[in-house]
mmCIF file of the C-alpha atoms, coordinates in Angstrom:
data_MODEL
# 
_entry.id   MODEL 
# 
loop_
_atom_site.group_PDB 
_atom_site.id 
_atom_site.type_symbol 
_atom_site.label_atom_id 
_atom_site.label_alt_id 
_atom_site.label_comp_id 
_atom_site.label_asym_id 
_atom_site.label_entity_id 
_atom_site.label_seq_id 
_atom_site.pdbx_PDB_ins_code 
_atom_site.Cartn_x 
_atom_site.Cartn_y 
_atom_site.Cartn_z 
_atom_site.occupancy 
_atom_site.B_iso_or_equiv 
_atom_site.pdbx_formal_charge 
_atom_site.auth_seq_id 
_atom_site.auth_comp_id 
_atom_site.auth_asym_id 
_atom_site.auth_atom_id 
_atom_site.pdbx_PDB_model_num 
ATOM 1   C CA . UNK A 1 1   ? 0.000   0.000  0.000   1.00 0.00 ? 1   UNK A CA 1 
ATOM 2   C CA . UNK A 1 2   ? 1.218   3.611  -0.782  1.00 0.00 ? 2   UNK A CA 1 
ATOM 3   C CA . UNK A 1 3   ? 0.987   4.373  3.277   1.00 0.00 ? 3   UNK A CA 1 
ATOM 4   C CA . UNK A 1 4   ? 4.122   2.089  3.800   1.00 0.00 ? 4   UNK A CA 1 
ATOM 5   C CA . UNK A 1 5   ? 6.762   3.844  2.349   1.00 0.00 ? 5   UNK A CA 1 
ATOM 6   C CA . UNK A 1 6   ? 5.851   7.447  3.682   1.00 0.00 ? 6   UNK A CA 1 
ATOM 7   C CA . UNK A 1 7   ? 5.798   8.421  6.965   1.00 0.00 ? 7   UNK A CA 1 
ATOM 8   C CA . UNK A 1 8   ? 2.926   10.100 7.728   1.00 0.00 ? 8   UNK A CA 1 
ATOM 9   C CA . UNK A 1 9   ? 3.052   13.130 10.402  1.00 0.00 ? 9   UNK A CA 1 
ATOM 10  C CA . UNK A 1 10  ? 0.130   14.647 11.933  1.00 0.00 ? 10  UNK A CA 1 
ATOM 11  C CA . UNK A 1 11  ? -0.384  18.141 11.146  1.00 0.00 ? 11  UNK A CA 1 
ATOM 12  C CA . UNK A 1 12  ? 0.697   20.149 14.772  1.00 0.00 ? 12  UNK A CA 1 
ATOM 13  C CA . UNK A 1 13  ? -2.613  22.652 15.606  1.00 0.00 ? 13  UNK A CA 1 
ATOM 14  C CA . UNK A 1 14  ? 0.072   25.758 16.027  1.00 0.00 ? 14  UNK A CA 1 
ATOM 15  C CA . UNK A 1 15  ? 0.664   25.471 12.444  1.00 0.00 ? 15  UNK A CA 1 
ATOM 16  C CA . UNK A 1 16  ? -2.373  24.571 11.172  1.00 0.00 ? 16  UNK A CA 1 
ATOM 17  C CA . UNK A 1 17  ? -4.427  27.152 8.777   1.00 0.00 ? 17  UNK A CA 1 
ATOM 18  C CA . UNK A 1 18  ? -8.019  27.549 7.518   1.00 0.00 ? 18  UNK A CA 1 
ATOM 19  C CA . UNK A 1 19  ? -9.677  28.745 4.499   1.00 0.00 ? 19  UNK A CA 1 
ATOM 20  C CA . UNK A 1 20  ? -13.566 29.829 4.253   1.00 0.00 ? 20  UNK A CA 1 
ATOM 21  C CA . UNK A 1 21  ? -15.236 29.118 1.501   1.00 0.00 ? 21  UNK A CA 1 
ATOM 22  C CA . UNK A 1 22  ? -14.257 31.287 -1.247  1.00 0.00 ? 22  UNK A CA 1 
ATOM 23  C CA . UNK A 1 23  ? -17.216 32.855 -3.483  1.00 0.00 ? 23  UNK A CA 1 
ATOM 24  C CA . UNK A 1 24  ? -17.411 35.541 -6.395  1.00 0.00 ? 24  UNK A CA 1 
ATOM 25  C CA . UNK A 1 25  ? -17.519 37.951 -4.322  1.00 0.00 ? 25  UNK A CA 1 
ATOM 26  C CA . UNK A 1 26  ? -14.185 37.710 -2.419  1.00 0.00 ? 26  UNK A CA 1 
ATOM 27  C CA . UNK A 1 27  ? -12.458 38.681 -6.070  1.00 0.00 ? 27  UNK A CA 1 
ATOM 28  C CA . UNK A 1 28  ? -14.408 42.605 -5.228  1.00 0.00 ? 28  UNK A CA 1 
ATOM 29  C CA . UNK A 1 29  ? -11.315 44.722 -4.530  1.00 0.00 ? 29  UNK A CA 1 
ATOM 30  C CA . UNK A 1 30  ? -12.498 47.982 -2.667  1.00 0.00 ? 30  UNK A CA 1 
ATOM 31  C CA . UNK A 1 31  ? -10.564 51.332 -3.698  1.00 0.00 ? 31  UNK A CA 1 
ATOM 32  C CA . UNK A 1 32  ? -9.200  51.855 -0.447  1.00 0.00 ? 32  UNK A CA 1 
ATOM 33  C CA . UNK A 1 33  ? -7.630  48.465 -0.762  1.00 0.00 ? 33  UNK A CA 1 
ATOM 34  C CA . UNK A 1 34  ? -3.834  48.825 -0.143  1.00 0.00 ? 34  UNK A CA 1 
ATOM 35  C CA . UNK A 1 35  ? -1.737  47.587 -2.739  1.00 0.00 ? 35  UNK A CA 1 
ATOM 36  C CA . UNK A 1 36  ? -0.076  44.434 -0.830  1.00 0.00 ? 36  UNK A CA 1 
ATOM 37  C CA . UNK A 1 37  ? -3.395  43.106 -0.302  1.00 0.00 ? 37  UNK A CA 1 
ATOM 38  C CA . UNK A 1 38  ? -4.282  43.644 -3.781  1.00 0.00 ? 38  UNK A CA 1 
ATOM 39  C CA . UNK A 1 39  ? -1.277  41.872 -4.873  1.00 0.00 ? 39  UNK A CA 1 
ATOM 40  C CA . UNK A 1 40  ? -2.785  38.924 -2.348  1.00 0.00 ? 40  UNK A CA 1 
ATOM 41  C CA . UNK A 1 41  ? -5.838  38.734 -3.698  1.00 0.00 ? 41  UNK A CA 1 
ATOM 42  C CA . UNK A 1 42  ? -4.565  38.635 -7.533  1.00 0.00 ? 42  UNK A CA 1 
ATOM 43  C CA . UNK A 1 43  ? -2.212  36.027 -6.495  1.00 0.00 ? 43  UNK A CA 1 
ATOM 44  C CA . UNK A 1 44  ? -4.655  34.325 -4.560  1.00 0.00 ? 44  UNK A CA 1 
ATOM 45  C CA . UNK A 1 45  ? -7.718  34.618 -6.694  1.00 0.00 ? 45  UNK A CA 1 
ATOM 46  C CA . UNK A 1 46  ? -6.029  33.709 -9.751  1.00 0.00 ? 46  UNK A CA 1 
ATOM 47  C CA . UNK A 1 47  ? -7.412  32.076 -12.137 1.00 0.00 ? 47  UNK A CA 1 
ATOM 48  C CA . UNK A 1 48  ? -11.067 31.631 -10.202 1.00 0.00 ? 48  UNK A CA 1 
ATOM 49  C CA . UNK A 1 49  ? -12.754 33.758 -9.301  1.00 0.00 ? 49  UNK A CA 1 
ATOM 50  C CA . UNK A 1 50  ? -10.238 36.355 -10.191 1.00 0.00 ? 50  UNK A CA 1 
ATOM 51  C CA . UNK A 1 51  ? -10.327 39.772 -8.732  1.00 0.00 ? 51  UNK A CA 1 
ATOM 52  C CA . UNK A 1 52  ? -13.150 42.626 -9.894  1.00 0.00 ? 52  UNK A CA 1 
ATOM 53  C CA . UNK A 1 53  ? -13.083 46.367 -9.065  1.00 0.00 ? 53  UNK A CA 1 
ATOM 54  C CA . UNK A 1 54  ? -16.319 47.928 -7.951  1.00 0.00 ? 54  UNK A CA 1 
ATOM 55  C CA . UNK A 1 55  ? -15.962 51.366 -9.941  1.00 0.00 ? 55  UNK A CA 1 
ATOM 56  C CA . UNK A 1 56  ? -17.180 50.509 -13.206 1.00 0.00 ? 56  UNK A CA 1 
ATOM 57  C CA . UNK A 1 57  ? -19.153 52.591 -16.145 1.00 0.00 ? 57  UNK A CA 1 
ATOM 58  C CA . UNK A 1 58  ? -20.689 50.708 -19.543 1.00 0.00 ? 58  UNK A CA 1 
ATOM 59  C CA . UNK A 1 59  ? -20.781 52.642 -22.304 1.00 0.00 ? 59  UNK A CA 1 
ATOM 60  C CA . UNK A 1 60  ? -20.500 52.009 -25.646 1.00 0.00 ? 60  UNK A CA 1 
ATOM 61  C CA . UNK A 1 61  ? -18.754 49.517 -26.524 1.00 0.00 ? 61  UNK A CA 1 
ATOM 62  C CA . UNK A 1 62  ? -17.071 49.701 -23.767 1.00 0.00 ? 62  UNK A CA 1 
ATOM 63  C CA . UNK A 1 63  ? -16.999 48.625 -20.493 1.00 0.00 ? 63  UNK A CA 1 
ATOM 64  C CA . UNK A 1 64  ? -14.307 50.736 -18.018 1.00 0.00 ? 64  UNK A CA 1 
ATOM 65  C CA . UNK A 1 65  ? -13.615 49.281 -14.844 1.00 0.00 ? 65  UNK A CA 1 
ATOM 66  C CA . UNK A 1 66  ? -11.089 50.589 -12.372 1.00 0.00 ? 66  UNK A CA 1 
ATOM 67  C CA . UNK A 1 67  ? -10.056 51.163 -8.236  1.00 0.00 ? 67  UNK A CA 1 
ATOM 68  C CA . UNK A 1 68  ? -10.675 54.776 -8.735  1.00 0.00 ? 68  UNK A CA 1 
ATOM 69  C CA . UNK A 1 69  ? -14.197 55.831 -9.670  1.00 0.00 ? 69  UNK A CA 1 
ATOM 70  C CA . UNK A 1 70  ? -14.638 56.141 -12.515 1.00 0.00 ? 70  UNK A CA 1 
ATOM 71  C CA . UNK A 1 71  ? -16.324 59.860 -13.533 1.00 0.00 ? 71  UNK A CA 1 
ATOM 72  C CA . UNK A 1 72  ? -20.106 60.897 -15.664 1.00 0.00 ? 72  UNK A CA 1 
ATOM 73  C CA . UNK A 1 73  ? -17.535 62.194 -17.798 1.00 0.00 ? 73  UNK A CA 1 
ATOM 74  C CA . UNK A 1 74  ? -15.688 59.567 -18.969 1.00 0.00 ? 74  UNK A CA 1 
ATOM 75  C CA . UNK A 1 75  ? -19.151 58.405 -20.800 1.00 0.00 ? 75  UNK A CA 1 
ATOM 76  C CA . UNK A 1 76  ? -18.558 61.175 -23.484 1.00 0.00 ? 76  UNK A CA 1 
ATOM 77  C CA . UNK A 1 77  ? -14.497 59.530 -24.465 1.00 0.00 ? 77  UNK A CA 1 
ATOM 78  C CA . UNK A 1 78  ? -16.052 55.681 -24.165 1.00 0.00 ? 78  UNK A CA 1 
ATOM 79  C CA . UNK A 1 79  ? -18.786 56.975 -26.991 1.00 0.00 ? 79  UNK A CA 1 
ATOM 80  C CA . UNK A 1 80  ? -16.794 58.885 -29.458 1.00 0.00 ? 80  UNK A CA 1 
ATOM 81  C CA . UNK A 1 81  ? -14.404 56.011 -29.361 1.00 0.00 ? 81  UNK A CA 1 
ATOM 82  C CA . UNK A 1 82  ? -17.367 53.749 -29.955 1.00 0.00 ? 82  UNK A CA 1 
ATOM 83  C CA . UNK A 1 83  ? -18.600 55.967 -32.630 1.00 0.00 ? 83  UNK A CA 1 
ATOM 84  C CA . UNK A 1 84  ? -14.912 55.372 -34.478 1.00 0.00 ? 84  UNK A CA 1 
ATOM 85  C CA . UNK A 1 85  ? -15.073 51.754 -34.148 1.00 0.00 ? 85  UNK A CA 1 
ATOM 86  C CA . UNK A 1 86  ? -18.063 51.667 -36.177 1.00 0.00 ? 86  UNK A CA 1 
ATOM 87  C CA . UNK A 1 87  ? -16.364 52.649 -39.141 1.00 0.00 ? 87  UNK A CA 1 
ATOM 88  C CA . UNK A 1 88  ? -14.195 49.535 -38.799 1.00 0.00 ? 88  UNK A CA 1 
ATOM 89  C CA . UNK A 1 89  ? -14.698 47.163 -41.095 1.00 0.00 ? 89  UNK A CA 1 
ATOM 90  C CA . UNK A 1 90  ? -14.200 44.503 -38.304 1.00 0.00 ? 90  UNK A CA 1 
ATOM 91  C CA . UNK A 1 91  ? -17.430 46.046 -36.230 1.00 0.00 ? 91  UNK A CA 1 
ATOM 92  C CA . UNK A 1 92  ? -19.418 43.889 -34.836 1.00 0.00 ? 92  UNK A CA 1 
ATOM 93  C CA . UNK A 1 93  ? -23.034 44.768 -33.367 1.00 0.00 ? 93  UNK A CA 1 
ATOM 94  C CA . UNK A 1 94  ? -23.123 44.621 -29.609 1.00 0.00 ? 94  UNK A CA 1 
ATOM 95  C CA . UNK A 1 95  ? -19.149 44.337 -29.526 1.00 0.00 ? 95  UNK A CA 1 
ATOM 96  C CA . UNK A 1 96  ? -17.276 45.261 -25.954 1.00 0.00 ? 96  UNK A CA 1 
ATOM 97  C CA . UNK A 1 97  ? -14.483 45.945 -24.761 1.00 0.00 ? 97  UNK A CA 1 
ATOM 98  C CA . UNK A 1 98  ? -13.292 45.508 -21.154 1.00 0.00 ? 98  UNK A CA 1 
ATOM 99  C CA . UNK A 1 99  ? -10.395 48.366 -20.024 1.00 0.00 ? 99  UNK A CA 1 
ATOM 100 C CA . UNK A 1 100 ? -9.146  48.540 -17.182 1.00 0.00 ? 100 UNK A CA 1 
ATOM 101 C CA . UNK A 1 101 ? -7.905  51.802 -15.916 1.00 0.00 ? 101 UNK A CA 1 
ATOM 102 C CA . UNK A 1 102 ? -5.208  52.164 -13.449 1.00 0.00 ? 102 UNK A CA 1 
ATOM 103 C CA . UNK A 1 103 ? -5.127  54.268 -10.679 1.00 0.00 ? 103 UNK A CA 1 
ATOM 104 C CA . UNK A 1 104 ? -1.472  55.154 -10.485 1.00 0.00 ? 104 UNK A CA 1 
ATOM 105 C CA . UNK A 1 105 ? 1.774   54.140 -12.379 1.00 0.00 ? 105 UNK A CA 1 
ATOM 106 C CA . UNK A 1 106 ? 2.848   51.211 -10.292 1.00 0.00 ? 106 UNK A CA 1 
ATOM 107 C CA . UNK A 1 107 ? -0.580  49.847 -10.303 1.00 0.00 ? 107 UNK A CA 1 
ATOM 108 C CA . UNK A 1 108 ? -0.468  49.742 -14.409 1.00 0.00 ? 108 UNK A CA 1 
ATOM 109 C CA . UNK A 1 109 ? 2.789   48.103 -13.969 1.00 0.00 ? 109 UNK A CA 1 
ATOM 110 C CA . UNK A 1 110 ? 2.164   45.581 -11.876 1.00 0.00 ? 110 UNK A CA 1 
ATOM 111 C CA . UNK A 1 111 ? -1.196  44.950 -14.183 1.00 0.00 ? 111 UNK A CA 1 
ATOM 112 C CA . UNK A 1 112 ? 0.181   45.087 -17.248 1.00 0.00 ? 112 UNK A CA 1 
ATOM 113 C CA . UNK A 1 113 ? 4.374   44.995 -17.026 1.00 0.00 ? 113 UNK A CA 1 
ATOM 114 C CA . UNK A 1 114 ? 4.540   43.955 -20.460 1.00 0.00 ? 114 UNK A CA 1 
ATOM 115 C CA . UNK A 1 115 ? 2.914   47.672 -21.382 1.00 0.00 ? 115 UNK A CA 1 
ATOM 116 C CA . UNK A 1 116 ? 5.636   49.740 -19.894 1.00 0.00 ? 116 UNK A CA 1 
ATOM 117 C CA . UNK A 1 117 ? 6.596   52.279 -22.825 1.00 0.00 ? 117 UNK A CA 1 
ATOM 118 C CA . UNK A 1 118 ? 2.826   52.317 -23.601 1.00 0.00 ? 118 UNK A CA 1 
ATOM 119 C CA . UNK A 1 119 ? -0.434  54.259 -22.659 1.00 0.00 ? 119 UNK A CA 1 
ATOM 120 C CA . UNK A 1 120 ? -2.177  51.195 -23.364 1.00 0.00 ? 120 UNK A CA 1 
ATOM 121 C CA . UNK A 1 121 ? -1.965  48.007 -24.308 1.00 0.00 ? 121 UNK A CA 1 
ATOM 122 C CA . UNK A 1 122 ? -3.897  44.522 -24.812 1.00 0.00 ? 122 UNK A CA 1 
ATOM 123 C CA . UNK A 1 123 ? -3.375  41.835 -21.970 1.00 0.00 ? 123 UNK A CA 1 
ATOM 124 C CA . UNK A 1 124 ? -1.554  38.771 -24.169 1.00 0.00 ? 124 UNK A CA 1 
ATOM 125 C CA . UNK A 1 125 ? -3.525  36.311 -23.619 1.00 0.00 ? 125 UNK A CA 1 
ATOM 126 C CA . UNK A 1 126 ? -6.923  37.640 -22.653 1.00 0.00 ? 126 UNK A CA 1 
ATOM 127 C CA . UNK A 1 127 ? -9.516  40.158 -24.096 1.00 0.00 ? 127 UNK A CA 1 
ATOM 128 C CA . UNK A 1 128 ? -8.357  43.372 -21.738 1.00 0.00 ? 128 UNK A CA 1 
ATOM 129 C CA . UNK A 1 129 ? -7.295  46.508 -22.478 1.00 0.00 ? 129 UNK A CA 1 
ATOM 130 C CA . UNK A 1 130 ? -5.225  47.908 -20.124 1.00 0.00 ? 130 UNK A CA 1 
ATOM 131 C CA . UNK A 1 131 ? -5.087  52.068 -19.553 1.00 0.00 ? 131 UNK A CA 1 
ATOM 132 C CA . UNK A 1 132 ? -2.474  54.131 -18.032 1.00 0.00 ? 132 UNK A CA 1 
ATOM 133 C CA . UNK A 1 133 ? -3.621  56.476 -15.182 1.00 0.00 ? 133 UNK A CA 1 
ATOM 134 C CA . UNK A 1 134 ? -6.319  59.026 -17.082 1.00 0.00 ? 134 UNK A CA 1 
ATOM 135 C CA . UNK A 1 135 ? -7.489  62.018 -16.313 1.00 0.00 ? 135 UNK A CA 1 
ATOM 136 C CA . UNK A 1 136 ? -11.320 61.313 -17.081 1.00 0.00 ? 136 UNK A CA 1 
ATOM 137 C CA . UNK A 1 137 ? -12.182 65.176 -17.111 1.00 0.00 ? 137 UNK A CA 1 
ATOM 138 C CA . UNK A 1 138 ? -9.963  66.676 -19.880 1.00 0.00 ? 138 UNK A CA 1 
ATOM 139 C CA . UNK A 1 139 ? -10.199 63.074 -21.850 1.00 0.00 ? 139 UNK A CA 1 
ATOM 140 C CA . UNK A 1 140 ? -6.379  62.432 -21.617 1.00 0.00 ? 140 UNK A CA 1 
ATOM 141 C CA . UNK A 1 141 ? -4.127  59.361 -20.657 1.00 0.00 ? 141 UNK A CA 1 
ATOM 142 C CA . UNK A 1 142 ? -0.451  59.854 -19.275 1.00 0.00 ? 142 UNK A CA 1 
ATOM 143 C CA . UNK A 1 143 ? 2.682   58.156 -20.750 1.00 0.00 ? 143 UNK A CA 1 
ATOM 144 C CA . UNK A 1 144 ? 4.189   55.622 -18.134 1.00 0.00 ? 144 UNK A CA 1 
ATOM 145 C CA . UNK A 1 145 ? 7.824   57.400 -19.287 1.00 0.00 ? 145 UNK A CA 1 
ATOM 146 C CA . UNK A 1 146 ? 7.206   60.844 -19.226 1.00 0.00 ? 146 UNK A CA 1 
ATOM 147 C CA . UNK A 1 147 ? 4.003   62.290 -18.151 1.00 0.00 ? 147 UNK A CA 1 
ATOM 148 C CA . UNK A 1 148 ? 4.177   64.934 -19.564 1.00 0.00 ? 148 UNK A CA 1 
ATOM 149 C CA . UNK A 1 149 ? 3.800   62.945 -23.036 1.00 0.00 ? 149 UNK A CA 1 
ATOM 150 C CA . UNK A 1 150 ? -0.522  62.902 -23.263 1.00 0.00 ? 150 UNK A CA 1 
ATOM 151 C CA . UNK A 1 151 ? -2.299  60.753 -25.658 1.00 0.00 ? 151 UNK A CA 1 
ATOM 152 C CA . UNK A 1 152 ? -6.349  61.467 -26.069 1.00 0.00 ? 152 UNK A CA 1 
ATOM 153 C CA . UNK A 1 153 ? -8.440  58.764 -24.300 1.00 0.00 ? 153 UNK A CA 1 
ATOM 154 C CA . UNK A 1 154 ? -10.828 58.009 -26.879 1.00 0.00 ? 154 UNK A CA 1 
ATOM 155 C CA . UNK A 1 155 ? -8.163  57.373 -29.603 1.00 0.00 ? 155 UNK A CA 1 
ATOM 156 C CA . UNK A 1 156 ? -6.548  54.913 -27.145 1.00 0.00 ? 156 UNK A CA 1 
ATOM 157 C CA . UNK A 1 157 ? -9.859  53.229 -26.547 1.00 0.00 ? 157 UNK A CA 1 
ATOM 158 C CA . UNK A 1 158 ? -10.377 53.045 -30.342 1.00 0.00 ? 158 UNK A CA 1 
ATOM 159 C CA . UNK A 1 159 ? -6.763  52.116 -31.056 1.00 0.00 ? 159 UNK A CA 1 
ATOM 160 C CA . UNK A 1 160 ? -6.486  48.929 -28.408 1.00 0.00 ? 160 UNK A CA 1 
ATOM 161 C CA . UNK A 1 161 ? -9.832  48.036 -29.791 1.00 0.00 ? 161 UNK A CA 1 
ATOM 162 C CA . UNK A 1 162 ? -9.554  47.869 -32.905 1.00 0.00 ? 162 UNK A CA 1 
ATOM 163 C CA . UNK A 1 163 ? -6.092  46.015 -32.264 1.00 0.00 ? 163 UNK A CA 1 
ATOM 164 C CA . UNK A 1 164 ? -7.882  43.435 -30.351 1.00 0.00 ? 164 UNK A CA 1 
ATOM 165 C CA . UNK A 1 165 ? -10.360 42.721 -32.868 1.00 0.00 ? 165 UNK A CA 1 
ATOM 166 C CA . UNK A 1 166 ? -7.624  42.665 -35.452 1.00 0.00 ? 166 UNK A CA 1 
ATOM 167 C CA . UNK A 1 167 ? -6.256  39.839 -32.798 1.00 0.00 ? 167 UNK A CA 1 
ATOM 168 C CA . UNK A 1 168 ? -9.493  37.895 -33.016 1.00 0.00 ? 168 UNK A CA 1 
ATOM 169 C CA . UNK A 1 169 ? -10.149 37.725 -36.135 1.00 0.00 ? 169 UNK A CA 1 
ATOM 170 C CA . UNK A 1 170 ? -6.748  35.857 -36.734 1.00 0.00 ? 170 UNK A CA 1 
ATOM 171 C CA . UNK A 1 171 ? -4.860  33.490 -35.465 1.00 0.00 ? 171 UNK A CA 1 
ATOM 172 C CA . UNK A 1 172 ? -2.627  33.542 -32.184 1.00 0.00 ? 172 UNK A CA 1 
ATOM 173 C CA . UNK A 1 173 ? 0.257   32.662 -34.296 1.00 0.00 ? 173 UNK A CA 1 
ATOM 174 C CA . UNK A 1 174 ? -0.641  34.807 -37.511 1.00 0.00 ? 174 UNK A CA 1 
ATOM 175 C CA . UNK A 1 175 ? -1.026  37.470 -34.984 1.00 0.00 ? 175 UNK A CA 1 
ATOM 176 C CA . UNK A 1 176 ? 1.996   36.958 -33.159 1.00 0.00 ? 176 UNK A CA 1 
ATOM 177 C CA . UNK A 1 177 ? 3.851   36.429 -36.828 1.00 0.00 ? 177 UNK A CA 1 
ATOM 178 C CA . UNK A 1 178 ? 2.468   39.691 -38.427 1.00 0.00 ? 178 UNK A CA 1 
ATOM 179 C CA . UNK A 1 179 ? 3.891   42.524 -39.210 1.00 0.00 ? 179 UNK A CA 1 
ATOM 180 C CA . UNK A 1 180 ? 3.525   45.749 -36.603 1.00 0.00 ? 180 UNK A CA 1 
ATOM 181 C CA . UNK A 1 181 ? 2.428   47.703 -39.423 1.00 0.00 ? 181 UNK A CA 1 
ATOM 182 C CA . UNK A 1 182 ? -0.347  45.526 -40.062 1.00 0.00 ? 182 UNK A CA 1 
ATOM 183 C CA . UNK A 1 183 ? -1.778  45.220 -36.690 1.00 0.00 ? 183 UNK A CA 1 
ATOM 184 C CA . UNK A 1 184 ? -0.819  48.856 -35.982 1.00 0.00 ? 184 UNK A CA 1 
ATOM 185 C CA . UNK A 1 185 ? -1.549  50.391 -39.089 1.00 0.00 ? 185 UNK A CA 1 
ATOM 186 C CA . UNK A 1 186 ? -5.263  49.555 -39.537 1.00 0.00 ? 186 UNK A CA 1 
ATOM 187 C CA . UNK A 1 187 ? -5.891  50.588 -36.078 1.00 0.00 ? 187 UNK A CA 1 
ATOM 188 C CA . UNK A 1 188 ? -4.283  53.966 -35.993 1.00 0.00 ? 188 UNK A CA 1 
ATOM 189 C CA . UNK A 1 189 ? -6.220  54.622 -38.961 1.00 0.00 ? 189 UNK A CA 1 
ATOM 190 C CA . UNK A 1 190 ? -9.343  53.803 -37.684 1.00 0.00 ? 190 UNK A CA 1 
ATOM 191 C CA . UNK A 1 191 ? -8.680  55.431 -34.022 1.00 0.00 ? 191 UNK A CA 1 
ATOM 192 C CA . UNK A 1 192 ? -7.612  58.810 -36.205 1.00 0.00 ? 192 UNK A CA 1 
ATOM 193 C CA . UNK A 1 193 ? -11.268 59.477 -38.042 1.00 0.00 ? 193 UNK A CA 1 
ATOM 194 C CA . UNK A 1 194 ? -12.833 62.206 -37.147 1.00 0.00 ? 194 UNK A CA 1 
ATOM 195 C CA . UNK A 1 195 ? -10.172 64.196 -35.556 1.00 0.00 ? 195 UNK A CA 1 
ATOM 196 C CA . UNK A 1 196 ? -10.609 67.151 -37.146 1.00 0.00 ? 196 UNK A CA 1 
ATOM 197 C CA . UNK A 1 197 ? -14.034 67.397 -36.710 1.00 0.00 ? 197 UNK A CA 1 
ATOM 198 C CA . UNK A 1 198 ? -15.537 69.821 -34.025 1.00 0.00 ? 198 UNK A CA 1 
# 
């Protein structure tokens, strides 16, 4: 029997620990959640039931969820982006688009450390968009280098989503295989309509 070759210890009570039942709901990270306990949790509650941020806004095709609530205002970037996206010829009725905003620099790094010279980026293996820090008011999204370097929020949103659906429509390794200025070039053009409009 497998019993006689290991010796078998019982488990001391000092060093015993328990674990309550874990539900959907203990993935709902709280803003005021400090960031070793949120590192915890995404460790812990990785890959079920994974962790979920109670600030969130649909609109759109989009669908913005962050720690930091998320303002009225950011409504207005979510739908002009959507509005470009429907010029895309890879549109799709009822399409959206999860982003997750950051609250602060080393939150967007730890999130997305792949995304570092970038205001935004798509997680690699599932269908996120990840946003630098934004200032939801004037519609603008800082560079992780240099923050002084501002990109427009709704071209972002329309740029990563358009990128993703160029990333589902093909596959992982045609994506991985094609050329920048074929995943990127598409995109920007699409994100870039209607900027000269009032």
């Amino acid at each position: 029997s497998p019993a006689s070759f290991l010796d078998l210890k019982p488990q001391l009570a000092a060093g015993a620990t328990y674990c309550g039942k874990i539900s959907k709901d203990s993935g709902f990270i709280k803003a005021a959640c400090p960031a070793a306990e949120l590192r915890k949790k995404y460790l812990a509650y990785r890959p079920w039931p994974g962790i979920f941020f109670t600030s969130r806004l649909e609109s759109g095709n989009f669908v913005l969820v962050s720690r930091s609530k998320i303002p009225a205002s950011a409504e207005r970037f979510a739908e002009r982006a959507s509005y470009k996206l429907k010029n895309s010829s890879l549109s799709a009725e009822g399409q959206k688009f999860e982003v997750y905003a950051a609250r602060s620099g080393g939150e967007y790094a730890f999130f997305a450390p792949f995304c570092r010279k970038s205001c935004g980026c798509l997680h690699p293996f599932k269908d996120i968009i990840f946003v630098a820090p934004a200032d939801f008011e004037k519609g603008l999204v800082a560079s992780p280098l240099d923050s002084r370097n501002l990109f427009s929020l709704e071209k972002l949103l329309a740029l990563q989503a358009v990128k993703l659906q160029i990333r589902m429509e093909m596959t992982p390794l045609s994506y991985i295989m094609a050329d920048n200025w074929k995943k990127d070039g598409y995109a920007e053009h699409v994100a870039s309509l209607g900027d000269n409009e009032p």
